[in-house]
C-alpha positions as CSV (number, residue, x, y, z in Angstrom):
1,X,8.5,-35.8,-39.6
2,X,9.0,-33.7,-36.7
3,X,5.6,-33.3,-34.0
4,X,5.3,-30.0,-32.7
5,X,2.8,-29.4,-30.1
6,X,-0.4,-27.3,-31.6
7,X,-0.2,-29.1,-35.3
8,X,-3.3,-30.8,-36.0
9,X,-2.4,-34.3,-37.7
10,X,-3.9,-37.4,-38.9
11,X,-3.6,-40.7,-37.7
12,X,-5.0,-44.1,-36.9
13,X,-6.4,-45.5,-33.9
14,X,-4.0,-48.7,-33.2
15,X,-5.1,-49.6,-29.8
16,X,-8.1,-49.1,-27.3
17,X,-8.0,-49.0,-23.8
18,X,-10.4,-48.1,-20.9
19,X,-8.8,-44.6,-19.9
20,X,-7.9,-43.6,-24.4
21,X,-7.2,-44.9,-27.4
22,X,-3.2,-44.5,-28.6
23,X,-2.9,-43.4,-32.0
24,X,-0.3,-43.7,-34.7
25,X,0.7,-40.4,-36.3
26,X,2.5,-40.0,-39.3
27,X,6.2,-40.7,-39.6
28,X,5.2,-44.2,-37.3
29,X,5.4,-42.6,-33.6
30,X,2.5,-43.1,-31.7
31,X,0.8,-40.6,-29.0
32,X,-2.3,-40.9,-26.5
33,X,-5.7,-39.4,-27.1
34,X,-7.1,-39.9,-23.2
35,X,-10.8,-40.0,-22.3
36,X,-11.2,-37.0,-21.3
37,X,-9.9,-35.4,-25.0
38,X,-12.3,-37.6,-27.6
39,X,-15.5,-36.0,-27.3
40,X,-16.9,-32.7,-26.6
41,X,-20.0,-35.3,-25.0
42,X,-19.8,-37.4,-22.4
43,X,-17.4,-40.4,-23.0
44,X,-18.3,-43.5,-20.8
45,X,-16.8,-46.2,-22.8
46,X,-13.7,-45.3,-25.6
47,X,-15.3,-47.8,-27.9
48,X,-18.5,-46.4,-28.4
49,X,-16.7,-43.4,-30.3
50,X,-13.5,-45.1,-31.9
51,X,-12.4,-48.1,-34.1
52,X,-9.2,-50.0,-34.2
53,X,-7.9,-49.3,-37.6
54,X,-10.1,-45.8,-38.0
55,X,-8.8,-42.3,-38.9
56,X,-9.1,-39.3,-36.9
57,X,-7.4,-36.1,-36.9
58,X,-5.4,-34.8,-34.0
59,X,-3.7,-32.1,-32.4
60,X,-0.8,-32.6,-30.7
61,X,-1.5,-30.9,-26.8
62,X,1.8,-31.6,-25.3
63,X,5.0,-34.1,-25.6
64,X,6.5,-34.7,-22.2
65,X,9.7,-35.3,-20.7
66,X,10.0,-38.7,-21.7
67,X,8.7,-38.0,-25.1
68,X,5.6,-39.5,-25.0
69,X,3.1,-37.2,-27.1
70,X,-0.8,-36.3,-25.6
71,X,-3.2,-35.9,-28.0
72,X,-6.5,-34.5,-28.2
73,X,-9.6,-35.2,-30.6
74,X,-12.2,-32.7,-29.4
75,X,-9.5,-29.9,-30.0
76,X,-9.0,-30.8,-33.0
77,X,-12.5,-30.1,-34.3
78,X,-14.5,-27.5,-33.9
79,X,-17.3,-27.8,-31.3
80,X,-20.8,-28.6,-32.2
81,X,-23.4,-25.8,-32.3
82,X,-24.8,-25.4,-29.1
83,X,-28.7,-25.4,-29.4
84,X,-31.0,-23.0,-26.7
85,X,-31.8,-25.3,-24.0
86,X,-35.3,-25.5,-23.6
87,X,-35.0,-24.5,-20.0
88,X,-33.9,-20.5,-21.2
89,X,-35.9,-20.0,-23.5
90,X,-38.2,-17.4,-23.4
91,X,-41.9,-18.0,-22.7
92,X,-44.9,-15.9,-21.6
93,X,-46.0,-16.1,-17.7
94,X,-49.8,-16.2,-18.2
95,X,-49.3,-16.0,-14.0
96,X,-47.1,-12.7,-14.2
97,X,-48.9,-10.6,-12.1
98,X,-49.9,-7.4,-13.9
99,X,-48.7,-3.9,-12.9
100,X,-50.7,-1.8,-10.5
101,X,-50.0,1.6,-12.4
102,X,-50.0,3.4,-15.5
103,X,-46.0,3.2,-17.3
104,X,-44.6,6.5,-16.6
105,X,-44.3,9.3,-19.6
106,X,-40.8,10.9,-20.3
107,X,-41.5,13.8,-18.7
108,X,-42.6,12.8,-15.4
109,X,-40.2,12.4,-12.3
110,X,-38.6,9.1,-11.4
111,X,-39.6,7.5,-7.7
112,X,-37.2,8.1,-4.9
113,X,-34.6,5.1,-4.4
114,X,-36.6,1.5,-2.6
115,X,-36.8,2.2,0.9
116,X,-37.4,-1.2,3.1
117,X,-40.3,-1.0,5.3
118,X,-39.9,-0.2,8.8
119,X,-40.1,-3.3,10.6
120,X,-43.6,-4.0,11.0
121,X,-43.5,-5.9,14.2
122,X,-42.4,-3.4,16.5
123,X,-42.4,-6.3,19.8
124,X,-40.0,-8.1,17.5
125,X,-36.4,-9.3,19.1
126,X,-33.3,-9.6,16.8
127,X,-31.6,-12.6,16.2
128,X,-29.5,-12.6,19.1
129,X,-31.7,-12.2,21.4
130,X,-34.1,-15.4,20.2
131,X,-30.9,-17.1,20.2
132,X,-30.0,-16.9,23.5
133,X,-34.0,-17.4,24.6
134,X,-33.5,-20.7,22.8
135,X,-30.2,-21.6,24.6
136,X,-32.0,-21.1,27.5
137,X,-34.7,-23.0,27.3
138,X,-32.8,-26.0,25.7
139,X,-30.5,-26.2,28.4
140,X,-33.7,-26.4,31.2
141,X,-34.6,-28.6,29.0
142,X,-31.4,-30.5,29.0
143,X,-31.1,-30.8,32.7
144,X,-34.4,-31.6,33.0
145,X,-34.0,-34.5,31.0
146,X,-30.8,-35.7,32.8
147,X,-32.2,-35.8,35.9
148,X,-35.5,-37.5,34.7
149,X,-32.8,-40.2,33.3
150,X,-30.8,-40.6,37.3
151,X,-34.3,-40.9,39.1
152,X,-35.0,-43.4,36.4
153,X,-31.7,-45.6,36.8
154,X,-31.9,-45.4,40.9
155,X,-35.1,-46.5,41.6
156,X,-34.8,-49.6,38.8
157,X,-31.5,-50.5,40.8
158,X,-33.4,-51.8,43.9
């Protein structure tokens, strides 16, 4: 029987190691299901989701150079159903803060576009600015500390 890459196949686990389990496909050639391709889960350990001796169904995801065939489980099943996760689902905020104002009609006029605030601190100083205040005073700060640290050193050396 000739293995194409896509078909979907059966076969039986023959051996189990830590990185797959090799399987033997019809027609006695044998391919490798790795790690990775067993579960849609988590896989941690090979043997906690297949037997020596135990059938599964395959599909063939590549054959390389040297003929050696990959295989894959989870692509050879459909995936489970995915359930909501509890953290999307919807839920009432009894702390939504309620809305100031009546909901508008259809007939009456949209607000102009968001306009940001003028900045509200008018003695305020942009970034650069602070920044180089704060270079400033870290390096008196600096040099004060250095020479704090020579007096230290010369009068202990007496």
């Amino acid at each position: 029987m000739e293995i194409i890459v896509g078909s979907v196949l059966e076969g039986n686990v023959k051996s189990i190691t830590k990185f797959g389990a090799f399987i033997v496909l019809p027609g006695g050639r044998s391919g490798l299901v790795h790690i990775s391709e067993i579960s849609h889960s988590y896989v941690n350990d090979v043997k906690d989701h297949l037997q020596e001796g135990q059938e599964v169904k395959v599909k063939v995801v590549g054959i390389d150079d040297a003929g050696r065939i990959n295989l894959s489980i989870k692509k050879a099943v459909d995936p489970p159903p995915q359930s909501q996760p509890f953290r999307n689902a919807p839920r009432p905020n009894q702390y939504a803060r309620k809305p100031d104002y009546e909901p508008r009609t259809p007939n009456q006029q949209t607000s102009p576009r968001f306009v940001p605030p003028a900045n509200k601190n008018p003695g305020s100083q942009d970034f650069e600015q602070m920044m180089k205040q704060f270079m400033q005073s870290s390096d008196t700060k600096l040099s004060t500390l250095r020479s704090e640290k020579r007096s230290s050193r010369r009068s202990g050396h007496k």
